[in-house]
C-alpha positions, 0 to 999 in steps of 0.5 A: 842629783846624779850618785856615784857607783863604786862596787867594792872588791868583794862585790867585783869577786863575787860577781865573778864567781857568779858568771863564771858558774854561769858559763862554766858549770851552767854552761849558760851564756844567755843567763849570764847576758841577762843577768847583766842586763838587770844589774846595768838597770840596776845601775841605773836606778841606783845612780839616779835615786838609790833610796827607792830600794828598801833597806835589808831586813836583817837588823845588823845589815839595817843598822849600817843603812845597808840596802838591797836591790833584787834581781828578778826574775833571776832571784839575785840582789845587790846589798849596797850602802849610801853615803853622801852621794856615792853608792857603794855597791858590797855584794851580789848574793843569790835570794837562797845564800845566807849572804849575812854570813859571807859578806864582810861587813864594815864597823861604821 
């Protein structure tokens, strides 16, 4: 079964915020085009069997089903929720953010 991939409008603003310090103040290109590279076998994974990602550690975030796909090497993951067969991707945080306190986490 093939899931759907909706990112969520926090998660498009923060990976945009993400790239953009990557060539702005990083003034690195090559991070940025990796960096996408990983995320699109992300993608991929999460389209095809998105439950082989654990769910988060913190109990809030596992109470809600929240789930997490880390970026490695680049220390990077993609919080991400499932419901029926739609992947809904919420946020994208680097493994040193306190990214519980930025997110904008749904009542369900």
């Amino acid at each position: 079964m093939a899931f759907n991939l909706i990112i969520t409008e926090q998660a498009e603003e923060q990976l945009d915020r993400l790239v953009d310090y990557m060539l702005t103040s990083l003034q690195n290109p090559e991070a940025a085009y990796h960096l996408f590279e990983r995320i699109e076998a992300v993608y991929v994974q999460l389209s095809e069997n998105p439950l082989i990602f654990p769910t988060c550690n913190n109990s809030l975030l596992q109470s809600r089903g929240y789930r997490e796909a880390l970026l490695n090497p680049m220390r990077y993951r993609i919080v991400f929720r499932v419901e029926m067969e739609t992947v809904y991707i919420v946020s994208f945080f680097h493994t040193l953010e306190d990214h519980i306190s930025k997110m904008e986490i749904e009542d369900t």
